[in-house]
VOBA-1610 file (N, C-alpha, C; in pm, whole numbers, padded with zeros to 5 digits, always signed):
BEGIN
Unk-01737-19933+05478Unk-01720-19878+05611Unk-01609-19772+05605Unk-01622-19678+05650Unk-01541-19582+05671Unk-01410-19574+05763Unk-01319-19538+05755Unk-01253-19498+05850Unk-01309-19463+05981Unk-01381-19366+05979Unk-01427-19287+06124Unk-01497-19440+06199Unk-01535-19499+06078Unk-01677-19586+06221Unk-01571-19746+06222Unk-01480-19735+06149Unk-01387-19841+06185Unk-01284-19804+06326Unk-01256-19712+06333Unk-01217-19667+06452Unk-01309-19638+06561Unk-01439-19591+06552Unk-01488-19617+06642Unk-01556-19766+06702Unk-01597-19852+06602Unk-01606-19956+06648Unk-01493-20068+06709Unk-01338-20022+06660Unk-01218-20073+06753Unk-01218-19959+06853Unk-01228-19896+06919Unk-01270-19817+07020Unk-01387-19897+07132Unk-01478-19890+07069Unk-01602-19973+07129Unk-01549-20169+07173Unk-01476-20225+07119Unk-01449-20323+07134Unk-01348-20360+07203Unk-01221-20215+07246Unk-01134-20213+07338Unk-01198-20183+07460Unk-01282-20070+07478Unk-01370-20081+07576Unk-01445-20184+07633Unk-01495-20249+07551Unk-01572-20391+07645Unk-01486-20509+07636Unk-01366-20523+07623Unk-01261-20586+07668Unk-01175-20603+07781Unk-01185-20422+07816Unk-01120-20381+07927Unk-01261-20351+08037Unk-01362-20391+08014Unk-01453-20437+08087Unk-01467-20512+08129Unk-01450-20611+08077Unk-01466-20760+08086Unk-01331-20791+08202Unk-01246-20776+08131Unk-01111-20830+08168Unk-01106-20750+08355Unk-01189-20618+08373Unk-01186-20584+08502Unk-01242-20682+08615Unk-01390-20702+08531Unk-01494-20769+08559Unk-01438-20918+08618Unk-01379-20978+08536Unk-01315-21103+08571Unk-01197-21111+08711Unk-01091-21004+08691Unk-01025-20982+08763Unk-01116-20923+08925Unk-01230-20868+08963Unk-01271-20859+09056Unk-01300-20983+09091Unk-01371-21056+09019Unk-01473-21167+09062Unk-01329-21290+09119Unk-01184-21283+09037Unk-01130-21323+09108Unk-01067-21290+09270Unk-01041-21177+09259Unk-01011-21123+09410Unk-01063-21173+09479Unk-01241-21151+09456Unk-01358-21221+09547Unk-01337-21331+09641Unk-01276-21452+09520Unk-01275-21558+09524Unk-01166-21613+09601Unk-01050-21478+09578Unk-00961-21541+09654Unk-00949-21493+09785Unk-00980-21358+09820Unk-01005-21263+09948Unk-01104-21314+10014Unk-01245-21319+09934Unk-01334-21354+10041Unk-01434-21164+09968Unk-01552-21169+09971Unk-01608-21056+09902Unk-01590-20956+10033Unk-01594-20926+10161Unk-01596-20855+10237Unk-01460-20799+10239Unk-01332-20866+10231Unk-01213-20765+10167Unk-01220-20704+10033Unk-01244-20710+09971Unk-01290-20685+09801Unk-01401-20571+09762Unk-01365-20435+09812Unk-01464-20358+09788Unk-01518-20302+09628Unk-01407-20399+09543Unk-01410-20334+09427Unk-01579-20357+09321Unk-01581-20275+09267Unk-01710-20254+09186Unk-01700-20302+09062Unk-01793-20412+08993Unk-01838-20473+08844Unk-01870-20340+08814Unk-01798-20315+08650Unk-01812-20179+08568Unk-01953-20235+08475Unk-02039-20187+08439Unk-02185-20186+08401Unk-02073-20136+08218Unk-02120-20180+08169Unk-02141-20143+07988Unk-02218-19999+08009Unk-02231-19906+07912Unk-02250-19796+07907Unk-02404-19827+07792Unk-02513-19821+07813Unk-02600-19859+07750Unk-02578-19760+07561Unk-02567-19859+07417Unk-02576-19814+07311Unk-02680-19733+07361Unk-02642-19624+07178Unk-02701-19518+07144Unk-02770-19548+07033Unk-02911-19512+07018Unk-02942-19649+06899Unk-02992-19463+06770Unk-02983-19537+06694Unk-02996-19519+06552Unk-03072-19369+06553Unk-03225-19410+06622Unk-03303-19249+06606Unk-03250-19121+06653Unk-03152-19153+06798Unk-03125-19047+06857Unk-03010-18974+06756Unk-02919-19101+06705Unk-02805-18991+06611Unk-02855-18922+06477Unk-02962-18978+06478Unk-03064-18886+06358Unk-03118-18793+06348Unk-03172-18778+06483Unk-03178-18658+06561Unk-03121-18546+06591Unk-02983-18589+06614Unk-02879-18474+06640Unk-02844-18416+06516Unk-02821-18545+06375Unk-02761-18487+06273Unk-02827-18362+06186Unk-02974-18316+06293Unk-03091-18247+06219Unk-03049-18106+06255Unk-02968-18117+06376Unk-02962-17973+06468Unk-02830-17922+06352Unk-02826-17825+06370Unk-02728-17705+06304Unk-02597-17665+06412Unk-02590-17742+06544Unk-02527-17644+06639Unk-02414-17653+06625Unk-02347-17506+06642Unk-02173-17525+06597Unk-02097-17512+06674Unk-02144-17486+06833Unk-02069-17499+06930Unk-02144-17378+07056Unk-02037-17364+07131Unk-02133-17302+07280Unk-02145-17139+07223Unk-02267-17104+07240Unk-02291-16942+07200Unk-02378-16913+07360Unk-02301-16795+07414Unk-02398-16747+07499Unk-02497-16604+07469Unk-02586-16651+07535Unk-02675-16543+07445Unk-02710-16404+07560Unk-02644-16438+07669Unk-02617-16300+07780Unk-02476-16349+07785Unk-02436-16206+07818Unk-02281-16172+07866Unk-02247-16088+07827Unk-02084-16131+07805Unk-01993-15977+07793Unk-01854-16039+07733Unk-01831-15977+07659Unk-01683-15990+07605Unk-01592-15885+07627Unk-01499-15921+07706Unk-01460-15829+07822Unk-01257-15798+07752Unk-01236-15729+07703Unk-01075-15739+07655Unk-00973-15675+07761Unk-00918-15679+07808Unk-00771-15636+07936Unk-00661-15607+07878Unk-00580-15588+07900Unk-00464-15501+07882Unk-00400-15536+07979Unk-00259-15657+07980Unk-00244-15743+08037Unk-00066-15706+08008Unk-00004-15770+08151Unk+00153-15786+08103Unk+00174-15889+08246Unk+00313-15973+08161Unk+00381-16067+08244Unk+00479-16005+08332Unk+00536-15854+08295Unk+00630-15870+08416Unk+00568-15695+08441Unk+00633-15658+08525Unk+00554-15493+08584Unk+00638-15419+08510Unk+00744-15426+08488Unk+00860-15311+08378Unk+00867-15334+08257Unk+00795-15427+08185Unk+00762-15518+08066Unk+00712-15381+07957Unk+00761-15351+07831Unk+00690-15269+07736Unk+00632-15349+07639Unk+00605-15424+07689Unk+00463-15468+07580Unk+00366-15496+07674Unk+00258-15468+07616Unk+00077-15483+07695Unk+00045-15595+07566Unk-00029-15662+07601Unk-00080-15777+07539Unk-00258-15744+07581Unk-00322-15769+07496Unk-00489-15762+07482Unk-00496-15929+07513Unk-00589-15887+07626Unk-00691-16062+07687Unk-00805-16029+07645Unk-00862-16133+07575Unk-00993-16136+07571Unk-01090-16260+07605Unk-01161-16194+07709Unk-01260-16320+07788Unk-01417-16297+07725Unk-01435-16474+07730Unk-01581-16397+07732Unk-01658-16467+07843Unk-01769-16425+07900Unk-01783-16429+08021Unk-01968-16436+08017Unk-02055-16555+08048Unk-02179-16590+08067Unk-02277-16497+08141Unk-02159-16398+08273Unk-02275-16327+08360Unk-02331-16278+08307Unk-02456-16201+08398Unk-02479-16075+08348Unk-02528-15952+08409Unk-02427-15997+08503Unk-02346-15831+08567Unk-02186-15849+08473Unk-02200-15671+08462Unk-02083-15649+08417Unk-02004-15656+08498Unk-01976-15607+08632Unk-01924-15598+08741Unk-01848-15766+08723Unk-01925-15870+08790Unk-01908-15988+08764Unk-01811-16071+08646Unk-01849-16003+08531Unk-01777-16058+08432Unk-01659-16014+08411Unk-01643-15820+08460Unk-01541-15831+08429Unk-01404-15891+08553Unk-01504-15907+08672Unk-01376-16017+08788Unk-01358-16147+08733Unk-01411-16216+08650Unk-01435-16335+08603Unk-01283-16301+08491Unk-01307-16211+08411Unk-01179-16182+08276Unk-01080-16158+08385Unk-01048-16116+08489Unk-00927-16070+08584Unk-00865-16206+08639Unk-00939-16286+08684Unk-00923-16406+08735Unk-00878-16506+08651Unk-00939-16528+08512Unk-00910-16583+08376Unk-00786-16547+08366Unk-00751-16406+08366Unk-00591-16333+08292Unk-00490-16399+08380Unk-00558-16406+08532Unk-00428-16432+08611Unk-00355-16571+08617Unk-00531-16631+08564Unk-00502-16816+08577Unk-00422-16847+08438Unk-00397-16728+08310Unk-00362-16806+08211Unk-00217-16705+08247Unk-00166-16675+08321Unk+00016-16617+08356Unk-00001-16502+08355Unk-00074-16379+08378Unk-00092-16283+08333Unk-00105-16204+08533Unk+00005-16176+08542Unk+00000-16109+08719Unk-00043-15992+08691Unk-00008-15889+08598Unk-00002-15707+08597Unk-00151-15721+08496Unk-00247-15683+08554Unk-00365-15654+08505Unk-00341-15478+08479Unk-00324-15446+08354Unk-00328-15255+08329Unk-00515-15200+08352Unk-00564-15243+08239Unk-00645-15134+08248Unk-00764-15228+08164Unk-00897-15176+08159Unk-01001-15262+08038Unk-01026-15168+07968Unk-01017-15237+07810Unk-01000-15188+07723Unk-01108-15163+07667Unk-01203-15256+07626Unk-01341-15263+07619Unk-01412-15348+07718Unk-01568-15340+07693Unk-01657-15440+07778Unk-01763-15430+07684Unk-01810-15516+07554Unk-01898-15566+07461Unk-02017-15658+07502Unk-02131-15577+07503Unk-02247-15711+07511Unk-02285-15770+07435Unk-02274-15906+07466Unk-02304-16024+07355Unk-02462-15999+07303
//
């Protein structure tokens, strides 16, 4: 047995422990409240993943999210307005309006600290 599936199977066995142990602890409340004070919910087990399906997956090649419309949109970005350095953002962005994607990279720049939007530098279709 490996490492990886020894940890995942103590993973899997902390999980239905702390299932259980919820499970029990409602059914006492129940018992002692009365079920109409006790709105709490029995947690259901998460139904296994059996054997064919991970055989399945191990067939696919996929190496992660590729969009196959969009735009890779780069900005010209600074943290303060008197600041001499410009810093390059680069978003990439699912629309496919350019228009769209590139408010999507503006909004991105501002959410990652980036207030002084300069100028776009490029706009690349995927």
């Amino acid at each position: 047995m490996t490492d990886l599936q020894a940890f995942e199977e103590a993973l899997l066995s902390s999980r239905d422990d702390f299932v259980e142990q919820h499970n029990r602890s409602v059914q006492r409340a129940q018992e002692q409240f009365g079920k109409r004070r006790v709105s709490a919910k029995e947690i259901d087990l998460p139904h296994q993943v059996t054997e064919k399906a991970t055989q399945q997956t191990k067939g696919n090649n996929y190496k992660g999210a590729a969009y196959k419309t969009g735009y890779i949109i780069k900005l010209v970005v600074r943290e303060k307005k008197m600041s001499l350095l410009d810093e390059v953002f680069e978003y990439q962005s699912p629309k496919i309006s350019e228009l769209e994607a590139r408010i999507d990279a503006e909004k991105a720049a501002k959410a990652a600290g980036y207030p002084i939007i300069g100028y776009v530098q490029s706009i690349e279709k995927l």
